[in-house]
C-alpha positions as CSV (number, residue, x, y, z in Angstrom):
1,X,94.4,55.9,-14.3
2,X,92.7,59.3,-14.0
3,X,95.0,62.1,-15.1
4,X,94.3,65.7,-13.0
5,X,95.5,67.5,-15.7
6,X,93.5,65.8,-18.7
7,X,90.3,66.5,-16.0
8,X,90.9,70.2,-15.3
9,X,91.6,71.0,-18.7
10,X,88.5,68.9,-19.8
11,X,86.1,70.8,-17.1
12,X,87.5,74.4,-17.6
13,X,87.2,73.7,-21.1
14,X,84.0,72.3,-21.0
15,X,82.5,75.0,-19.3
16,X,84.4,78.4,-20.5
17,X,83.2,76.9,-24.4
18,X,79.8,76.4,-23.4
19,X,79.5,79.7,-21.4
20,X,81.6,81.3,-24.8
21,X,79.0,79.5,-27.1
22,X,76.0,80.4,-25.3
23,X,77.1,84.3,-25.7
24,X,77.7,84.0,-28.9
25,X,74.2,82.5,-29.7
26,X,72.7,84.9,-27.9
27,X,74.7,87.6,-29.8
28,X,73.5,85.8,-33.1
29,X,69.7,85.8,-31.9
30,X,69.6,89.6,-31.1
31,X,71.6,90.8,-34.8
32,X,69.4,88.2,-36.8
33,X,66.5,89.9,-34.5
34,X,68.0,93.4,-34.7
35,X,68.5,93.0,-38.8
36,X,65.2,91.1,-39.3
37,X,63.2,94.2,-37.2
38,X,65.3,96.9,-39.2
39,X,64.7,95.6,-42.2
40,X,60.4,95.2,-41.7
41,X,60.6,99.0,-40.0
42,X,62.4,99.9,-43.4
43,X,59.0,98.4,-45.4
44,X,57.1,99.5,-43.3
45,X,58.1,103.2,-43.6
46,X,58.3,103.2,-47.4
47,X,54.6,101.4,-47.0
48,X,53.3,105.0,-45.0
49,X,55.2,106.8,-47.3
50,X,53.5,105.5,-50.1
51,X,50.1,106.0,-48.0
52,X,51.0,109.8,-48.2
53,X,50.9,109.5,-51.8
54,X,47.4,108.8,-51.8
55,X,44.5,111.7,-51.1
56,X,40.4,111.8,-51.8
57,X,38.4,114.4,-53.5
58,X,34.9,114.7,-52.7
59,X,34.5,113.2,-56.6
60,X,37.8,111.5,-56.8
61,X,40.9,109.4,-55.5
62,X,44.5,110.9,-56.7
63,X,47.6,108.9,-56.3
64,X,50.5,111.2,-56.6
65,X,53.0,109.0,-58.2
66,X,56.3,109.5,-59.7
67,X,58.5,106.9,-61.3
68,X,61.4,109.3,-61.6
69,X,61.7,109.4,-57.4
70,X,61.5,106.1,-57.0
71,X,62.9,104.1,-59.7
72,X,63.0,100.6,-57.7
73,X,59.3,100.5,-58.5
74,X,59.4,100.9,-62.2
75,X,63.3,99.1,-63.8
76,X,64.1,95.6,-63.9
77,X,66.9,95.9,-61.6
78,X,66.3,94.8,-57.9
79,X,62.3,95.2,-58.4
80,X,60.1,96.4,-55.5
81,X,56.5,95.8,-56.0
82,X,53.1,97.7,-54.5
83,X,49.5,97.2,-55.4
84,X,46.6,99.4,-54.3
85,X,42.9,98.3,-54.0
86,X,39.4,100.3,-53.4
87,X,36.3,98.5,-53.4
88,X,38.0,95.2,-54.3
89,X,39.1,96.1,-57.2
90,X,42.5,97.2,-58.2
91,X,43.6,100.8,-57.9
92,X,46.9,101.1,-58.9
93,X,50.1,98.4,-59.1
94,X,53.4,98.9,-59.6
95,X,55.0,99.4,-63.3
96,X,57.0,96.5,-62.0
97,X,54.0,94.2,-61.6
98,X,53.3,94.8,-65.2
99,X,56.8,93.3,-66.6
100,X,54.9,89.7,-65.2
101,X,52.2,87.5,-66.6
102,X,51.1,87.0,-62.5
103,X,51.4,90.7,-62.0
104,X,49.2,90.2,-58.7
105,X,50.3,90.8,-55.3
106,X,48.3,88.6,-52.4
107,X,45.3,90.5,-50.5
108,X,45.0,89.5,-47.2
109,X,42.1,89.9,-44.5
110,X,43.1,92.9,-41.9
111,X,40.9,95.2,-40.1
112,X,41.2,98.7,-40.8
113,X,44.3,100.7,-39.4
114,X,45.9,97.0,-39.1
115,X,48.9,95.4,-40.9
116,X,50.8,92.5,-41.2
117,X,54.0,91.4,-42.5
118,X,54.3,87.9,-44.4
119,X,56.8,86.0,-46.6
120,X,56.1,85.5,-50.0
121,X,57.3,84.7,-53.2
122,X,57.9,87.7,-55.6
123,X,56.4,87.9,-59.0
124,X,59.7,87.5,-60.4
125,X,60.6,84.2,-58.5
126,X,62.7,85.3,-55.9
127,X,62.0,85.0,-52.0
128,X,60.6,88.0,-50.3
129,X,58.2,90.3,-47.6
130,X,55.1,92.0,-47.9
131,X,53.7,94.6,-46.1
132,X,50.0,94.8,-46.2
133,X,48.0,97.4,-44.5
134,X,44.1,98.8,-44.8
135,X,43.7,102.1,-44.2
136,X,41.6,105.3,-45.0
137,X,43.0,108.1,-47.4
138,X,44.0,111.7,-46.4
139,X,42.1,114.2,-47.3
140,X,43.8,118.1,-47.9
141,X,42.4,120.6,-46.0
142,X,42.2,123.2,-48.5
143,X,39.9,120.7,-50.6
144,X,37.5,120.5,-47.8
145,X,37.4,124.2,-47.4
146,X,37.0,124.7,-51.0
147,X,33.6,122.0,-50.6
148,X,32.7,123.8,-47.5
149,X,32.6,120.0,-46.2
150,X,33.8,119.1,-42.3
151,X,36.1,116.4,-42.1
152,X,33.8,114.1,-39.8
153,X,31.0,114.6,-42.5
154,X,33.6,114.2,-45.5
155,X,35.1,110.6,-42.9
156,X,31.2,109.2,-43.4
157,X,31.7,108.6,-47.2
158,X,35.0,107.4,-47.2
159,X,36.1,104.2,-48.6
160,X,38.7,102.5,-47.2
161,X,41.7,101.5,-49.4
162,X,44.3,98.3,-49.2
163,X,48.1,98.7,-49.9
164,X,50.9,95.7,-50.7
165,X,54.4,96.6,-50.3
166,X,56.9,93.7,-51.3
167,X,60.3,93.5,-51.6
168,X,63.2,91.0,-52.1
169,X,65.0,89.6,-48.7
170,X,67.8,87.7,-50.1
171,X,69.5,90.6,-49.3
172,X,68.3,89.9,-45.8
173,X,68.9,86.4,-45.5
174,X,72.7,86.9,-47.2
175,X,73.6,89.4,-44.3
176,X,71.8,86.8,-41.7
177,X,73.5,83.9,-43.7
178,X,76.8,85.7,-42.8
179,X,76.5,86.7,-39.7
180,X,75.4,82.9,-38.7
181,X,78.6,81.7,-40.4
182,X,80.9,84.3,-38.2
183,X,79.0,82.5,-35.3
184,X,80.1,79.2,-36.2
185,X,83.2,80.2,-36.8
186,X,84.3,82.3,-34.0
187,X,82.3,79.4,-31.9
188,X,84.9,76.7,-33.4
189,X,87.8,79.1,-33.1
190,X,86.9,80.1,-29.6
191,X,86.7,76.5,-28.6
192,X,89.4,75.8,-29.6
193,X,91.4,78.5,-28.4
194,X,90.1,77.7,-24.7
195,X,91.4,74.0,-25.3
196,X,94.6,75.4,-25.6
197,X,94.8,78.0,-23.0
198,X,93.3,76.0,-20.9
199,X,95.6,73.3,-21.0
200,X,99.0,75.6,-21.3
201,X,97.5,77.3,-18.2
202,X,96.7,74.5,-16.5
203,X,100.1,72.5,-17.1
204,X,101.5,75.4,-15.9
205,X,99.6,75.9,-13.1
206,X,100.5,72.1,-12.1
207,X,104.3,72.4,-13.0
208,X,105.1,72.8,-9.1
209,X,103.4,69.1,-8.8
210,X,106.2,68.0,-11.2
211,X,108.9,70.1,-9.2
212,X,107.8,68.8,-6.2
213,X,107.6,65.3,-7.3
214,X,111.2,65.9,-8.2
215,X,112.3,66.9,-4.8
216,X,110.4,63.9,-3.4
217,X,112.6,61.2,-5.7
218,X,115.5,63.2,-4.3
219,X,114.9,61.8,-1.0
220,X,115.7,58.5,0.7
221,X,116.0,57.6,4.0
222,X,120.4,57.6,3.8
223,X,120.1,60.9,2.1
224,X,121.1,64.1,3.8
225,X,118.0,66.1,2.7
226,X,115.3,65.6,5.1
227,X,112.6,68.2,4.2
228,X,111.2,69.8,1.1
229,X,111.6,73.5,0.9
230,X,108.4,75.7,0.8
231,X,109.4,78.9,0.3
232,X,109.3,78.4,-3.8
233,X,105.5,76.6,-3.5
234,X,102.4,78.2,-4.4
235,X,100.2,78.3,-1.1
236,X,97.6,75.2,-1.9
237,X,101.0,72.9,-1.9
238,X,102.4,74.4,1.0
239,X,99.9,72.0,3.4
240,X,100.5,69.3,1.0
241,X,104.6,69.7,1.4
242,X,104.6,70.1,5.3
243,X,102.5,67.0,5.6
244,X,105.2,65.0,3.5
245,X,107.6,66.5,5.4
246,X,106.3,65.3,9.0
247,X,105.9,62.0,7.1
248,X,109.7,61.6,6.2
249,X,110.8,62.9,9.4
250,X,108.4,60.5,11.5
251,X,110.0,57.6,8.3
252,X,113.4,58.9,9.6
253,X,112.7,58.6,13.1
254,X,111.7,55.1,12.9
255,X,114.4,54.3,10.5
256,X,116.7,54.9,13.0
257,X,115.1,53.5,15.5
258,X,114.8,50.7,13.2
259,X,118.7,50.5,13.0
260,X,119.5,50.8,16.5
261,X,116.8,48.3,17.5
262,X,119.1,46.0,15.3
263,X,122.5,46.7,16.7
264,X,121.1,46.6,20.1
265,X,119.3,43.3,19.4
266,X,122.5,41.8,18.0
267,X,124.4,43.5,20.5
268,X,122.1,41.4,23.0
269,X,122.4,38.1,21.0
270,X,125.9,38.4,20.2
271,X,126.9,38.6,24.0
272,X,125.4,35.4,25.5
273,X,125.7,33.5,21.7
274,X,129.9,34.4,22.4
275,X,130.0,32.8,25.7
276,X,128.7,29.8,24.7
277,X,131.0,29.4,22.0
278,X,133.5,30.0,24.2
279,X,132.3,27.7,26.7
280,X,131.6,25.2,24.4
281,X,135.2,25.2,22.8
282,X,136.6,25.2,25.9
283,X,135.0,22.2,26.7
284,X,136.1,20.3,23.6
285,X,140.0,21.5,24.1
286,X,140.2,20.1,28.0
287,X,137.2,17.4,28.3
288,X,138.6,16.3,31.4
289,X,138.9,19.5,33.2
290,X,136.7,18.8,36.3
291,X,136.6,22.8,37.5
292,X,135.3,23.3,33.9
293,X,132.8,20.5,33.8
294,X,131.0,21.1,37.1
295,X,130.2,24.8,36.1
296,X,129.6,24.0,32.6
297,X,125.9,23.2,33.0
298,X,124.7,25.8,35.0
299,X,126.7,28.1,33.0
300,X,124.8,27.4,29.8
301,X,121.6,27.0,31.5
302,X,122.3,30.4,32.4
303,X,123.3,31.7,29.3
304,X,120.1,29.8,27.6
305,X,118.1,31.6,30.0
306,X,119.2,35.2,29.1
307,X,118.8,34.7,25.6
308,X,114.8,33.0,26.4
309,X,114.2,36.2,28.2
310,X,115.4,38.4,25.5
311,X,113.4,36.5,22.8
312,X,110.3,36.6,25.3
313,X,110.9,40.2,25.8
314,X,110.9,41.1,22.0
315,X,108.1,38.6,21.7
316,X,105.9,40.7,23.9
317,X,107.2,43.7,22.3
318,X,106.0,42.9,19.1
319,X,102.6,41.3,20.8
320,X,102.1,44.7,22.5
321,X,101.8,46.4,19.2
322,X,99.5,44.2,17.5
323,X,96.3,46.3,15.6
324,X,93.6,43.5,17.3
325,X,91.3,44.8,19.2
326,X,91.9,43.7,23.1
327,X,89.1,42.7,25.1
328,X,87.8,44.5,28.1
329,X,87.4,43.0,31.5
330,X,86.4,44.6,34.9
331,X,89.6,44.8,36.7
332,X,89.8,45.0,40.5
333,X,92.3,48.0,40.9
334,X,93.5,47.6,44.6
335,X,93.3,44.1,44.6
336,X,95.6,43.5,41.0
337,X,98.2,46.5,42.5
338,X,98.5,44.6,45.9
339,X,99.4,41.1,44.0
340,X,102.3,42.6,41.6
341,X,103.4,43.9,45.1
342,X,103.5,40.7,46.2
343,X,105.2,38.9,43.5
344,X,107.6,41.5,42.2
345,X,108.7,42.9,45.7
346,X,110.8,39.9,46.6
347,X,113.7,42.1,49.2
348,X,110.4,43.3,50.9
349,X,111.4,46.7,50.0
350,X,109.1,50.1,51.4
351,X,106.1,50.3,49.0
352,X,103.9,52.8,49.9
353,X,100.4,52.7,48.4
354,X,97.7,55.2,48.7
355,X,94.6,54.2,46.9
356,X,91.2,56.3,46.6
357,X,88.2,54.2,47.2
358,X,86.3,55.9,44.5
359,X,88.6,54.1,42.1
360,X,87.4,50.2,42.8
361,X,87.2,48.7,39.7
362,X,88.0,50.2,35.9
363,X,87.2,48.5,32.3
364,X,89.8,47.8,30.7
365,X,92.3,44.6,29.7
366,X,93.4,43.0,32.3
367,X,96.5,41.3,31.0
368,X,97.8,44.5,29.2
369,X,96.9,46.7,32.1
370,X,98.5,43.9,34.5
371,X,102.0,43.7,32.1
372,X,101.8,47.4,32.7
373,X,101.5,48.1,36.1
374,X,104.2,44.8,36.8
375,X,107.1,46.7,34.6
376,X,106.5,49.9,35.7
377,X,106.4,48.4,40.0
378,X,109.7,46.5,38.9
379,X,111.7,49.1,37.5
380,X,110.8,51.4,40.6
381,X,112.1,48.8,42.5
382,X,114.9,48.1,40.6
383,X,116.2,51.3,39.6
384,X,116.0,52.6,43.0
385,X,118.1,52.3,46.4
386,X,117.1,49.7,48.5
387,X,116.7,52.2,51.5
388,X,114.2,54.4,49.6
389,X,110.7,53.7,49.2
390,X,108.4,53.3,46.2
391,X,105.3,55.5,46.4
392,X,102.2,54.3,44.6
393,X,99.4,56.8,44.7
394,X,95.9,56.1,42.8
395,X,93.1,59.0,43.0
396,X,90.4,60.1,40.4
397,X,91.6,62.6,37.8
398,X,89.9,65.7,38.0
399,X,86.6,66.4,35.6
400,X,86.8,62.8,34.1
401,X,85.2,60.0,34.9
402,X,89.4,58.2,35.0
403,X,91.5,57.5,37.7
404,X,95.1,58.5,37.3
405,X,97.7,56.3,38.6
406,X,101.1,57.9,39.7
407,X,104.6,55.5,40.8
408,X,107.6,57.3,42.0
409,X,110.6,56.3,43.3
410,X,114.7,57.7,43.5
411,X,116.7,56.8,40.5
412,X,119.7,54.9,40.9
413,X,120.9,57.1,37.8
414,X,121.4,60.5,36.8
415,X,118.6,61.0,34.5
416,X,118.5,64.5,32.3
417,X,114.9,65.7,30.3
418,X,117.1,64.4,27.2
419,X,117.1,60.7,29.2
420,X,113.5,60.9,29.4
421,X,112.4,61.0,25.7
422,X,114.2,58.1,25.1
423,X,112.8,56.2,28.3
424,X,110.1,54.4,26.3
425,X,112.3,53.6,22.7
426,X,112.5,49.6,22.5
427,X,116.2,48.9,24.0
428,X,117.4,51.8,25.5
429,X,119.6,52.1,27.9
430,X,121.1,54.8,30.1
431,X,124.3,52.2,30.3
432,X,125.6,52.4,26.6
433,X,128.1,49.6,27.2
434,X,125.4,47.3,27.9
435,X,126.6,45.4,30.8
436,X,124.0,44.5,32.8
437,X,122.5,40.9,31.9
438,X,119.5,41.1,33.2
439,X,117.8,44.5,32.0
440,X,117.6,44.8,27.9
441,X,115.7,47.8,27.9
442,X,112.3,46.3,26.7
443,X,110.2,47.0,30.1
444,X,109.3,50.8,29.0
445,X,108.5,50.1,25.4
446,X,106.0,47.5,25.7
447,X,104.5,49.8,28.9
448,X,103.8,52.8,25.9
449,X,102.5,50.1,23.6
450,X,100.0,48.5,25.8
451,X,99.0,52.3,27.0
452,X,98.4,52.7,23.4
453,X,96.5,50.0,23.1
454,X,94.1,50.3,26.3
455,X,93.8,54.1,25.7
456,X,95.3,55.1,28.2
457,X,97.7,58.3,28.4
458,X,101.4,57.9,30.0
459,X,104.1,60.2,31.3
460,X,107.0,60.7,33.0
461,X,108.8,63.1,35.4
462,X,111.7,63.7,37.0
463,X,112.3,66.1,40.1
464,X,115.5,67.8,40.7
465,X,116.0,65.1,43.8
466,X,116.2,62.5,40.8
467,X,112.8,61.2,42.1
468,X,110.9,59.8,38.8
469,X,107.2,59.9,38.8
470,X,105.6,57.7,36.0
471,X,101.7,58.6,35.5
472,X,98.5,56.6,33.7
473,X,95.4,58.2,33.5
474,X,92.8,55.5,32.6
């Protein structure tokens, strides 16, 4: 089972340490970079500075060098190293060069006015740089005037000269060392510091779930709270609550239905299964009665027969709802309205039907279409005086390709807009004693349920001369 909160937390995490690491390793690069290039500009200024030193005479090459000023060239502490060459040979080295048996630092191929930087080991074993650079000596200006020589002529007859400059960068790769260990550190801290903001954030952020998931074990179909209260949600559940608050109502709804369906179906039962008790215990107590024995038959035959109706009706109640997909036939319109005419209009009562050639034939299934159109015909007959007519009226609906189907007729009964919504629950009827034995209140239902099924869309309307208009489109 996946947990929401074990996968946010995972992803947020996830990402906010990856995006966390990722700065910090770039941080890293650019102050190992930053130290690395401030550390060669630092050789590479003492390097010119110890260019400076040197100077050309017409007969000679002076290197004005002082221990005393720079001392790092000359103790045993922290060494630094340099090593001049002219001609290939060695002009001058470091007093520090000479503390070594190898007191040579490594030549390496430039071009003039070129230089390079390189790792090397120190004379004195321990890791390190070296600048080395080729380059031409200065020459003073008060030297050249004293020869009376140009400095173009004087450039023709220079030499140039090689310098070494090396120095220790264990310095360097402690402070790098350092810096990559604060990395690490700060990585693994930050990590997991996310983990656990993330997941107090997010298990905060979900705590309405819980809440909510507490109000919904509150509720039950007997209990008095119907909805869930939104005014306390966060906006994403809001959607979430009002959609599980239309489902419990519509679950309420039919749980009442449900419980009314079953006191009127036992109400229903309970009537004809009483008479023939009594009938039948009658019978037993005065077997000889011949008033009581003639009518016996037909009375339970009777009896029999209003319960078979009721069963049948339920029966085709529960049929009518059925999710199996119903076949389609092409139905004959005129010719299946004026055959339920026929048959269900037995008093030959006014049935006035005005029918639209332009709606012939329609695809659909017949037998739910038929069971239809037959309640729907005998309730208008039956519910109606017998002096009033029933007006059937079929026509094309306008802008479809559907015909719309309207039956009318005068209601026996007082009928309010209330009346009407419960027109098509299974059962209902306008009489609550229940004392007519031949309508159980099933007609409407399965009418809505086979609409349902066929697609088609049903109404109902009353006029304030208690004329009721029921309408199919199809």
């Amino acid at each position: 089972m996946t947990s929401i909160k074990k996968k946010l937390s995972r992803y947020i995490s996830i990402s906010i340490s990856i995006l966390l690491v990722s700065l910090f390793l770039i941080t890293d690069i650019s102050v190992d970079s930053w130290i690395s290039s401030q550390f060669d500009r630092a050789m590479i200024n003492k390097a010119g500075l110890l260019e400076t030193l040197v100077s050309e005479h017409p007969d000679k090459v002076d290197f004005d060098f002082a221990d005393e000023f720079m001392p790092e060239f000359s103790g045993a502490n922290d060494p630094e190293y340099f090593q001049l060459w002219r001609d290939d040979k060695v002009f001058e080295r470091s007093e520090t060069l000479k503390l070594f048996e190898n007191n040579d630092l490594p030549k390496l191929d430039v071009t003039l006015h070129k230089s390079s930087i390189t790792n090397i080991t120190l004379p004195d074993g321990r890791s390190g740089r070296m600048y080395f650079t080729k380059f031409i000596p200065q020459i003073d200006s008060d030297v050249r005037e004293e020869y009376g020589i140009t400095k173009a002529f004087f450039a023709k007859t220079q030499k140039p000269m090689e310098l070494a400059y090396a120095t220790s960068n264990e310095g360097l790769n402690q402070i790098l060392w350092f810096v990559d260990i604060i990395f690490i550190l700060t990585s693994i801290f930050a990590v997991i510091a996310v983990r656990i903001i993330v997941f107090n954030v997010v298990e905060r952020g979900l705590k309405p779930l819980d809440e909510l998931n507490i109000k919904l074990k509150q509720i039950n179909l007997n209990s008095e709270i119907s909805t869930i209260s939104t005014s306390q949600l966060p906006e994403e559940l809001i959607a979430i609550a009002d959609g599980i608050n239309h489902f419990i109502s519509e679950n309420k709804i039919l749980y009442s239905r449900e419980k009314r369906i079953t006191s009127d179906i036992a109400h229903e039962l309970k009537t004809p299964i009483a008479e023939l008790l009594n009938l039948s215990e009658v019978a037993i107590k005065f077997p000889h009665e011949e008033q009581l024995a003639a009518s016996f038959k037909t009375d339970v035959l009777a009896i029999t027969q209003r319960l078979r109706n009721i069963v049948n009706g339920i029966l085709l109640l529960q049929k009518s709802t059925y999710q199996a997909e119903l076949e389609k036939q092409q139905v004959n319109v005129e010719l299946l309205l004026k055959t339920i005419m026929v048959s269900e209009n037995k008093q030959c009562r006014n049935i006035t039907l005005s029918f639209s050639k332009q709606c012939g034939y329609i695809q659909t299934n017949e037998f739910a279409f038929t069971t239809v159109l037959t309640n729907l015909i005998n309730n208008a007959l039956y519910y109606s005086p017998e002096t009033t007519p029933v007006i059937i009226a079929v026509r094309p609906e306008k802008n479809t390709n559907k015909i719309r189907l309207d039956i009318s007729n005068v209601s026996s009964f007082e009928y309010s807009e209330q009346d009407l919504t419960m027109f098509f629950e299974p059962l209902w009827q306008k009489d609550s004693s229940r004392t007519s034995e031949e309508r159980y209140g099933l007609g409407l239902a399965i009418v809505k349920s086979y609409c349902e099924r066929i697609g088609a869309i049903l109404d109902v309307a009353i006029a304030p001369d208690q004329r009721i208009t029921f309408t199919i489109i199809i």
